[in-house]
C-alpha positions in Angstrom: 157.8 76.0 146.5 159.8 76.1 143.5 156.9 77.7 141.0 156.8 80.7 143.8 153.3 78.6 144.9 152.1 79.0 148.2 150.4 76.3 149.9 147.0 78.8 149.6 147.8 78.7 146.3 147.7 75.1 146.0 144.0 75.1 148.0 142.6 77.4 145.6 143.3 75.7 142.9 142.4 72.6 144.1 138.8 74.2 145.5 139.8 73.4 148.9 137.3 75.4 150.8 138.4 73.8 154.1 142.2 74.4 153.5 142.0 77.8 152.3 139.8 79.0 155.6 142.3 77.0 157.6 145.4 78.8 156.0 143.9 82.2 156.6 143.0 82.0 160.4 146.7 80.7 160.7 148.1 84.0 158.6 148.9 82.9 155.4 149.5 85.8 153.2 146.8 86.2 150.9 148.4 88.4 148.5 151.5 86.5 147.9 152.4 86.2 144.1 153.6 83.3 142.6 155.9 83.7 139.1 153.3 84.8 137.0 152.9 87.7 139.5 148.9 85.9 140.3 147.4 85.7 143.9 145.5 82.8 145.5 142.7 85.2 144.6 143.7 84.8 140.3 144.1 80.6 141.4 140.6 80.1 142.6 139.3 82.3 139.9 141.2 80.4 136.9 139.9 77.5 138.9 136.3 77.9 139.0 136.5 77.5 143.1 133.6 80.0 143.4 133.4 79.4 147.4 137.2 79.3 147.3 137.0 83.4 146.1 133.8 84.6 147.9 136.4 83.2 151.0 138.8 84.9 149.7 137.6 88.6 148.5 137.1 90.0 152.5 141.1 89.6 152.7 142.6 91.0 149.3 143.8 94.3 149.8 142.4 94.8 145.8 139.5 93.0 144.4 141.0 93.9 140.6 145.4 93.3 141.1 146.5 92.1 138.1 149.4 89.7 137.3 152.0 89.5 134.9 149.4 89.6 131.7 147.5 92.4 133.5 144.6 90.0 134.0 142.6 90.6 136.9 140.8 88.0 138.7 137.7 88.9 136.7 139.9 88.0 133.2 140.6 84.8 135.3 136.8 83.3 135.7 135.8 85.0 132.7 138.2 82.7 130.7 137.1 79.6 132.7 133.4 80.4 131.4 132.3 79.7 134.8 129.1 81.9 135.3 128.7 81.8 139.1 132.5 82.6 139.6 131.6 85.7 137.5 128.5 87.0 139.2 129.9 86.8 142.5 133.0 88.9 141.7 130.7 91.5 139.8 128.5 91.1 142.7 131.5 91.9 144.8 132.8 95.0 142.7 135.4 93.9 140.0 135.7 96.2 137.3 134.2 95.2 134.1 136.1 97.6 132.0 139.7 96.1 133.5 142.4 96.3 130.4 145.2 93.5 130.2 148.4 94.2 128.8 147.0 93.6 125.2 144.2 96.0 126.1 141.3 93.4 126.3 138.4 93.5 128.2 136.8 90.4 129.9 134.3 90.8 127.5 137.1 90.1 124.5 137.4 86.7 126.0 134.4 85.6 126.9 133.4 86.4 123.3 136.5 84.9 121.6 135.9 81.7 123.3 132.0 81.7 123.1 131.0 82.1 126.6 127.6 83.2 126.1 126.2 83.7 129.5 128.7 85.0 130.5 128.9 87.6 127.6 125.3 88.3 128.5 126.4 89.2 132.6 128.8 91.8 131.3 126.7 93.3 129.5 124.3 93.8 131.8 127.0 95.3 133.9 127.8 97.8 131.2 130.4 96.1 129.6 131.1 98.3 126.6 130.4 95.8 123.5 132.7 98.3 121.2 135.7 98.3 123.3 138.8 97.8 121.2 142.4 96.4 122.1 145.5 97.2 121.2 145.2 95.7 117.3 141.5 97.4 117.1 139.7 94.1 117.7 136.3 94.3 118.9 134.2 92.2 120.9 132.5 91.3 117.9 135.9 90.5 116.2 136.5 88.3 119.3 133.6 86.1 118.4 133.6 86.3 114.9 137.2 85.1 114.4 136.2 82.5 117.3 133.1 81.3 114.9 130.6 82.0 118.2 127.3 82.8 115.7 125.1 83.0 119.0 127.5 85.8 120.8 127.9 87.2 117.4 124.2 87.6 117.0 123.7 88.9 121.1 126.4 91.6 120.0 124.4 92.7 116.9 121.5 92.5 119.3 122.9 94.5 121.7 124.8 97.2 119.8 127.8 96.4 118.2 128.6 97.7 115.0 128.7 95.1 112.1 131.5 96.8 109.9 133.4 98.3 112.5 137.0 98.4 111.6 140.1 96.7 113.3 144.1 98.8 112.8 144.4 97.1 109.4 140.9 97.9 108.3 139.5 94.5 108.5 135.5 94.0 109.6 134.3 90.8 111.2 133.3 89.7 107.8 137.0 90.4 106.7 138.0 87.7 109.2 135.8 85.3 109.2 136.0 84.2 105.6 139.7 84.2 106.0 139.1 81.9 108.7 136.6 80.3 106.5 133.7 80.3 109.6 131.2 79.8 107.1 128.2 79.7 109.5 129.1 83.4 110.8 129.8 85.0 107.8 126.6 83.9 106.7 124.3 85.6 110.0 126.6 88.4 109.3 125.6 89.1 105.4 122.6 88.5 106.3 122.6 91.0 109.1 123.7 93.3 106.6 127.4 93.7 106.7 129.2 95.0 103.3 130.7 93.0 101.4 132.1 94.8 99.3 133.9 97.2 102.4 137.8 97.6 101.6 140.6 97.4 104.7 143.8 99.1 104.4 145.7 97.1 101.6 142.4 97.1 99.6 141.1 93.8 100.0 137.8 93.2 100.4 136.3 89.7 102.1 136.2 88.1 98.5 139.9 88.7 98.3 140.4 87.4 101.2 138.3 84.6 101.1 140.4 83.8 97.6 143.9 84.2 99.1 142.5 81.7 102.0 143.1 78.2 102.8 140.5 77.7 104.8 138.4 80.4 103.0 137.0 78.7 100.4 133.7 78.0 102.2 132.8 81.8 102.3 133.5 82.4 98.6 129.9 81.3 96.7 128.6 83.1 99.8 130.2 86.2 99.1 129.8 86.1 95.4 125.9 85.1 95.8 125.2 88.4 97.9 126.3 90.4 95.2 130.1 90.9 96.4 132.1 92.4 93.2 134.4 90.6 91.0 135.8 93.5 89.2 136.7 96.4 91.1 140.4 97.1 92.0 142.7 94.2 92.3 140.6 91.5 90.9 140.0 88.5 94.0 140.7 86.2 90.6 144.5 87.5 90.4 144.6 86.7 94.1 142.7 82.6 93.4 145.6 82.8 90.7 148.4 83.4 93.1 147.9 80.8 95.2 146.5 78.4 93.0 143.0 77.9 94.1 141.4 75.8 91.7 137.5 75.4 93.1 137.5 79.2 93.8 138.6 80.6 90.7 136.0 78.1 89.0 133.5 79.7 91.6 134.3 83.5 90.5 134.4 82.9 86.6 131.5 81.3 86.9 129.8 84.4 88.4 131.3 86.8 86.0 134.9 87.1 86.9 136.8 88.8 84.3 139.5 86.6 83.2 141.4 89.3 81.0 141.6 91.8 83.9 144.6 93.3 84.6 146.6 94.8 87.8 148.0 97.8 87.7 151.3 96.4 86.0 148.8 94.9 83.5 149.1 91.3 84.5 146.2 89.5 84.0 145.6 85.9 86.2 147.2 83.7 83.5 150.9 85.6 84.3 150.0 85.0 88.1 149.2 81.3 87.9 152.1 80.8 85.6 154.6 82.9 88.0 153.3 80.6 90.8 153.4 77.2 89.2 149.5 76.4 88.9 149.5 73.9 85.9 145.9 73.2 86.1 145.0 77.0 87.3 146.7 78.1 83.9 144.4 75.1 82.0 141.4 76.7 83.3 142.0 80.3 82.4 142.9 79.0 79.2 139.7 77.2 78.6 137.9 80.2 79.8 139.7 82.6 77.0 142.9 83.7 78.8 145.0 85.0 76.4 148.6 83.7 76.2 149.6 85.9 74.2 149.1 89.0 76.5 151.9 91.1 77.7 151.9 92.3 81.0 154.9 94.0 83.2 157.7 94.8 81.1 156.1 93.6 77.7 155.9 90.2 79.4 154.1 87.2 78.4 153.0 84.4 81.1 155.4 81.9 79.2 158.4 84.3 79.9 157.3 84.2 83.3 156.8 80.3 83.7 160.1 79.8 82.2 162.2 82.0 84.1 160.7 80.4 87.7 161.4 77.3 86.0 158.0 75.6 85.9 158.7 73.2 82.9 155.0 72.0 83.3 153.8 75.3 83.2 155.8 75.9 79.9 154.5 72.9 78.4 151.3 73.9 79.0 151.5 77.0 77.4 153.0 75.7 74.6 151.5 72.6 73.8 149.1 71.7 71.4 146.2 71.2 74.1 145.5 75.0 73.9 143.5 74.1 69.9 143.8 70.2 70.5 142.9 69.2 74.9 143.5 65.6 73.8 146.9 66.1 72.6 150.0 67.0 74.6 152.8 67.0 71.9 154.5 70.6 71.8 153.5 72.7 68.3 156.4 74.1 66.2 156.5 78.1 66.0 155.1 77.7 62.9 151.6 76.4 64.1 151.9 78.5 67.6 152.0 81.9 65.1 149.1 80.2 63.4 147.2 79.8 66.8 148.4 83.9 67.5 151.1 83.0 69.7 154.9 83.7 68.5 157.4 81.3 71.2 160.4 84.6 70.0 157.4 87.2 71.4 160.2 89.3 73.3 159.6 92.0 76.2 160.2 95.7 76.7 164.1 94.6 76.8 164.2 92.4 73.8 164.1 89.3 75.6 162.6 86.5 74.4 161.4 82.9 76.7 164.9 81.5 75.8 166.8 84.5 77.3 165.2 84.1 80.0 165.3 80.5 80.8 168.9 81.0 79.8 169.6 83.6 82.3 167.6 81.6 84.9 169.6 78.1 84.2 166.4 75.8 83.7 167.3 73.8 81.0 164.0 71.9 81.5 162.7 74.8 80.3 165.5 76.0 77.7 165.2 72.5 76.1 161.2 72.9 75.7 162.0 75.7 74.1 164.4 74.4 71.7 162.1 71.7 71.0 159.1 74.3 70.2 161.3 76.2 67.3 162.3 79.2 69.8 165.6 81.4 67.9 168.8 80.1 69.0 170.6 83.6 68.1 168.1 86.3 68.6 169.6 88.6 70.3 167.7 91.6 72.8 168.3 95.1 72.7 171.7 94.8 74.1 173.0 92.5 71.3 173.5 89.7 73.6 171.9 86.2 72.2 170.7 83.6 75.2 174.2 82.1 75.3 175.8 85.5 76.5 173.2 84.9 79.6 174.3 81.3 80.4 178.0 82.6 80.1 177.3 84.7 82.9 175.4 82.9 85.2 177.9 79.6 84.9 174.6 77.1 83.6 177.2 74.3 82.0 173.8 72.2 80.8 171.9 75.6 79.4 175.1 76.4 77.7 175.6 72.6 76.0 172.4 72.4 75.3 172.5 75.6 73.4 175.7 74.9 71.4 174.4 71.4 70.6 171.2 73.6 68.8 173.7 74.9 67.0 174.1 78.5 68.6 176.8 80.7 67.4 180.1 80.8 70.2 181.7 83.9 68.5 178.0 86.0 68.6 179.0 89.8 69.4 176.6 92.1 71.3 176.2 95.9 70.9 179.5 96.5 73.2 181.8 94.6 70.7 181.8 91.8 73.5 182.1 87.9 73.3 180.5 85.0 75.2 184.2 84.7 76.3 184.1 88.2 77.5 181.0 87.9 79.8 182.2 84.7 80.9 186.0 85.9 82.5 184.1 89.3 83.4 181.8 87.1 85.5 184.3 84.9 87.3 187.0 87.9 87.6 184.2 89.8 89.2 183.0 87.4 91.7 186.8 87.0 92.5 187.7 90.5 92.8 184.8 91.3 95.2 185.8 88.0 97.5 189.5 89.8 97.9 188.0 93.4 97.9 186.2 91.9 101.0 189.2 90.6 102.5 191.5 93.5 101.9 189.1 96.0 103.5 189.5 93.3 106.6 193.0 93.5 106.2 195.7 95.1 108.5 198.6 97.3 107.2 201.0 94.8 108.1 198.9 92.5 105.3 198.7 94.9 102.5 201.7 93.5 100.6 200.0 90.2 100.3 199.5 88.3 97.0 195.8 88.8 97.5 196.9 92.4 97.1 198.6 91.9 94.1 196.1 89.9 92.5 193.1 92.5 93.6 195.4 95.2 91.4 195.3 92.7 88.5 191.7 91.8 88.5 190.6 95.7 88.7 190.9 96.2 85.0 188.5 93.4 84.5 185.9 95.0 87.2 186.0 97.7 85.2 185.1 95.7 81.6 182.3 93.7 83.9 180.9 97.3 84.7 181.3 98.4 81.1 179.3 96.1 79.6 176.6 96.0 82.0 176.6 92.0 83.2 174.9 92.9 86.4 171.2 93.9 84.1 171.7 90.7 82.5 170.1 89.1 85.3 166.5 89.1 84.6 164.2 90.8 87.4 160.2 91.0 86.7 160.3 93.5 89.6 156.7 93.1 90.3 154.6 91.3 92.5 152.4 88.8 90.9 
């Protein structure tokens, strides 16, 4: 018919004994492949028809053909979970070590989809229980990832090893608090699986269990069998990052460290206030975070927070909640340098919070700042004041808002050059690199155009734009919170 099926296949899968011996004694063709390259023999399997295939096996011309997926028949009942359909074909001769296309065995699916019995009939066929596939999963993966605790504990029982590895270095306990299958990361800690074991970006399960949606289940687990807080990239950077409230509770609670750093020197307050965790950033806080710290580039979390333009972040940083919770007014500079925390603190480059909410265009953030007694005219190591940033990225509110504060317009940086220099430098630039564009697009026929002409007066001003350096203006963290 139209979906390649024969009429045996339609028997089979319908477990129509009757039809299929019928068929046969007329001279249907038993190995006829339908579009998924599957015979009548993969049909009755998939189908649970158990009479339908002990009919069918004398005729085959191979017990284990595979279709499309290089499933065998065996794959087939194995996936259906249908025991009898199973024994008869193992009875019968099908090969229990069969690959598909991904390289699993039948075992990796009955123990994926918690077929038990059936589990237990390979393996008394010599199914190997450490096979791997083509990604390095075991059987024991399968099950795991599945949350099967019974196959997982027949496995154990029966050989499999309980840190083995997958390609990216993850163990079943890896996966299963990602997954956040609480039940078997449990009989696997308590079967005495590491967990403290590292796969090949360095995570361990607590990470993972941190970074997790789902994982948060597995975390007290972890942390209660003595899985460690403080070694390498800390699993509270990772909580940080994505703004896991509970599970960053959880892990300062046991003994996370809250001032510990990553190898840029970023501790989890500069994550959650990269990210945008308000209440993540209140917590740390409470627990001693210091706002003050500098991490990549001589960065502060506020610098951060502003230039991703999370006002609320900001705020929080700033506001007098950090000495006074039942306040949420912002402090002037003068009582933030009383509380150890200067609002002009600059980075490696100079740059203080209003450079970079300048350079970023929140004015949200620019105006919090304002507010909060942050230097209108502090200029960075490059002479340039905030308002040489907004004249180059083009923010018309940043820019008002700063001359409004009273910012100088005629400010000069290092290079002798105005806010009226960056600004035409920009634009000019942006235009010459649109006709740049077009004239390499251009034939010779099209050279003497006034886009020609006008690429030839813009030059000069490229050059300036060069000169002075507008393109580092744009400010770049360059790391990976």
């Amino acid at each position: 018919d139209q979906e390649w099926l024969t009429p045996l296949h339609r028997a089979a899968a319908s477990q129509n004994e009757g039809s299929v011996v019928l068929l046969l004694r007329k001279g249907a063709e038993v190995n006829a492949q339908d579009g998924f390259c599957q015979t009548a023999l993969h049909v009755a399997a998939a189908n649970r028809a158990m009479k339908c295939v002990d009919t069918l096996i004398p005729y085959v011309s191979s017990l284990n053909a595979s279709d499309r997926f290089g499933r065998t028949a065996l794959h087939h009942a194995v996936h259906s979970g249908h025991a009898e359909t199973v024994t008869l074909l193992l009875n019968k001769g099908a090969n229990v070590s069969a690959r598909d296309i991904k390289d699993r065995q039948p075992i990796h699916l009955a123990a994926h989809l918690g077929h038990l019995e059936v589990v237990r009939l390979l393996v008394a066929c010599s199914a190997d229980v450490s096979c791997r596939d083509k990604q390095g999963f075991t059987p024991l993966h399968a099950a795991a990832l599945g949350g099967h605790t019974e196959v997982v504990k027949y496995l154990l029982k029966h050989g499999a090893e309980i840190d083995e590895a997958d390609g990216s270095g993850n163990s079943a306990l890896h996966m299963v608090c990602y997954a956040g299958q609480r039940a078997v990361a449990s009989e696997l800690v308590n079967c005495g699986a590491s967990v403290n074991r590292s796969n090949v970006r360095g995570c361990t399960p607590l990470h993972l269990s941190a970074a997790s949606a789902d994982g948060a289940l597995c975390l007290e687990l972890l942390v209660n069998n003595g899985a460690n807080n403080k070694a390498g990239k800390s699993p509270l950077h990772v909580a940080a990052i994505h703004g896991h409230f509970t599970r960053s509770q959880i892990l300062l609670q046991n003994g996370a460290e809250v001032e510990c750093v990553d190898i840029y020197g970023n501790t989890p307050l500069h994550s959650a206030a990269k990210h945008g965790h308000e209440l993540l950033i209140t917590k740390l806080l409470n627990n001693g975070a210091d706002v003050a710290r500098r991490g990549i580039n001589g960065m502060t979390p506020l610098h951060l927070a502003v230039f991703y333009g999370f006002s609320d972040c900001c705020q929080k940083l700033l506001s007098s909640d950090i000495c006074h919770p039942s306040k949420s007014v912002c402090l002037s500079n003068k009582h933030l340098l009383l509380a150890g925390f200067d609002i002009n603190t600059v980075d490696s480059l100079g740059r203080t919070g209003l450079h970079v909410a300048a350079s970023g265009g929140n004015v949200e953030c620019l105006k919090l700042l304002l507010n909060s007694g942050a230097a209108l005219n502090k200029k960075d190591n490059f002479g340039r004041s905030p308002l040489h940033y907004t004249s180059v990225n083009g923010s018309y509110l940043c820019t008002v808002a700063l001359v409004k504060a009273g910012a100088d317009v005629n400010e000069l940086d290092v290079n002798g050059c105005s806010l009226l220099h960056y600004a035409a430098a920009a634009q000019t630039s942006h235009r010459y690199n649109t006709y740049n564009t077009a004239l390499c697009t251009a034939d010779s026929e099209s050279i003497q155009t006034p886009a020609f002409f006008h690429i030839l007066f813009c030059q000069p001003y490229a050059v300036m734009l060069h000169r002075i350096g507008t393109n580092s203006i744009a400010y770049n963290d360059r790391a990976d919170l």
